[in-house]
C-alpha positions as CSV (number, residue, x, y, z in Angstrom):
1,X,0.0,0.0,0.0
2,X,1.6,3.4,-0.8
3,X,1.3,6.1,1.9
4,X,2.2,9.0,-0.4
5,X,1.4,10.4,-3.7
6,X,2.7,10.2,-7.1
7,X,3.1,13.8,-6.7
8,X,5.4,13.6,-3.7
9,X,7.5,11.0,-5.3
10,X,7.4,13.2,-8.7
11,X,9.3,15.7,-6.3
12,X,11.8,13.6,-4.9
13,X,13.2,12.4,-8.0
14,X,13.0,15.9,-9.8
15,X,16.2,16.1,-12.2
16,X,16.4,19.8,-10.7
17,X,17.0,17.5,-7.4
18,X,18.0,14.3,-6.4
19,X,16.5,12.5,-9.5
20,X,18.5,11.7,-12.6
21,X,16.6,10.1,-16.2
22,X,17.6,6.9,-17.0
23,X,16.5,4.5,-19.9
24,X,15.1,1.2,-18.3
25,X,14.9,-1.7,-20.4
26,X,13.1,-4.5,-19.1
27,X,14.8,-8.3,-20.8
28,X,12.9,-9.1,-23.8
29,X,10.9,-5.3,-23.6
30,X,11.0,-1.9,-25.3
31,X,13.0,0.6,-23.0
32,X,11.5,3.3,-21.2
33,X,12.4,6.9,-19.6
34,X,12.0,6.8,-15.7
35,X,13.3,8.9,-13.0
36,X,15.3,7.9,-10.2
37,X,18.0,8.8,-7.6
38,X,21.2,7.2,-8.1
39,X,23.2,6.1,-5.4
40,X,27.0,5.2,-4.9
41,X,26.9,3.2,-1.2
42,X,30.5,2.5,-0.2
43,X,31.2,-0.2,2.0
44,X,34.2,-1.7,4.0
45,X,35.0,-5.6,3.2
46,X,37.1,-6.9,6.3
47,X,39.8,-8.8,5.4
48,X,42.4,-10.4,7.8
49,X,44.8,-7.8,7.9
50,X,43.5,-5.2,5.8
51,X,40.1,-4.1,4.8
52,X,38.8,-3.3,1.2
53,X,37.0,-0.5,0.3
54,X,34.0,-0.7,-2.1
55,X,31.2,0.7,-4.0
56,X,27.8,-0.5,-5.0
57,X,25.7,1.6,-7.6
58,X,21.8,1.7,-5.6
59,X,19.2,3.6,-7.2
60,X,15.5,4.4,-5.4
61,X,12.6,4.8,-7.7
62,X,8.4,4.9,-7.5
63,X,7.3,1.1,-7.0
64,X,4.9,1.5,-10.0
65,X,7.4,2.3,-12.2
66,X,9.7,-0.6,-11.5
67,X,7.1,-3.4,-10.9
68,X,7.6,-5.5,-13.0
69,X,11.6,-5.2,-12.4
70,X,13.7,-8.2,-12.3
71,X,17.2,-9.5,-12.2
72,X,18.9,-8.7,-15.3
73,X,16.7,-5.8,-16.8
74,X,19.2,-3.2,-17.8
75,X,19.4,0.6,-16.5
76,X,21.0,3.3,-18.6
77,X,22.8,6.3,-17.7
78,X,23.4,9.6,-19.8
79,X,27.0,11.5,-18.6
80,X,25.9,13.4,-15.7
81,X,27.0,17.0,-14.9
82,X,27.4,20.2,-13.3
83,X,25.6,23.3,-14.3
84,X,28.9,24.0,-16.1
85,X,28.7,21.5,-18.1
86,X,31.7,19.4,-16.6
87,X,31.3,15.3,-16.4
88,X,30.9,14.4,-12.4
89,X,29.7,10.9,-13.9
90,X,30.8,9.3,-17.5
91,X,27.8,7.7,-18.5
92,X,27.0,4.0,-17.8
93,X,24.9,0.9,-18.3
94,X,24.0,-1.5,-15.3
95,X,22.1,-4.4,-15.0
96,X,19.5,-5.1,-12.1
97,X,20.9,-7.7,-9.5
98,X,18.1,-7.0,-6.7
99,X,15.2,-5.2,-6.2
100,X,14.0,-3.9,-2.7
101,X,10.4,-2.8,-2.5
102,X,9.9,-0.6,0.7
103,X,6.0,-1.3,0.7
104,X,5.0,2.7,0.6
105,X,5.8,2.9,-3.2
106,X,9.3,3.1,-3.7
107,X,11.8,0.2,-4.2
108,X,15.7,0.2,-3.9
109,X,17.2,-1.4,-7.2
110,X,20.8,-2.9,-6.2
111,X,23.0,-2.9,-9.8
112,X,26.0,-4.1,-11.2
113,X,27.7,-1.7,-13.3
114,X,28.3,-3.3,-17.5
C-alpha cells in the first residue's frame, strides 16, 4: 500500500533534485524513460589484515514504475554534470541484481555496473 502520492514522489526524484533520467529496459521489452536517484553506497570488506574499500551503484525509484523489475533488466545512464557542463559521472549501463520494495511505493534497485 503506498502512503504517499505520485506527486510527492514526482518531487523527490526531480532532475532539478536528487532525481536523474535513466533508460530502463526491461529483458525481452521496449525501453522506457523513468526517474530515479542514483546512489553510490560504499562499504568496507574486512579482510584479515586489511580491509577493502568498495562501491555499489543503488538507485531508489516509485514502486509502480519498477514493478515489473527483475534481475537482469538493464538501466542506462546519460553523462551526468554540473551546471557547467563538466562530467561528475561518465555515462554508464547496469544491469539489475536486486530489487528492494519498501511497501509505501518506492523500491531500492541494487546494480551491477556493464
Amino acid at each position: 500500500m503506498s502512503l504517499e502520492f505520485d506527486s510527492d514522489f514526482d518531487g523527490y526524484l526531480d532532475v532539478i533534485g536528487h532525481g536523474v533520467s535513466c533508460t530502463y529496459t526491461p529483458t525481452g521489452g521496449s525501453p522506457v524513460t523513468i526517474k530515479v536517484i542514483l546512489d553510490q553506497e560504499y562499504y568496507e570488506i574486512p579482510g584479515d589484515t586489511v580491509s577493502f574499500n568498495g562501491s555499489q551503484p543503488i538507485v531508489q525509484g516509485k514502486a509502480k514504475d519498477l514493478r515489473d523489475g527483475a534481475f537482469g533488466d538493464q538501466l542506462a545512464f546519460a553523462a551526468i554534470t554540473d551546471l557547467s557542463g563538466n562530467t561528475i559521472k561518465n555515462a554508464a549501463t547496469y544491469k539489475i541484481v536486486s530489487l528492494q520494495p519498501d511497501n509505501t511505493g518506492m523500491v531500492a534497485v541494487v546494480l551491477e555496473e556493464q
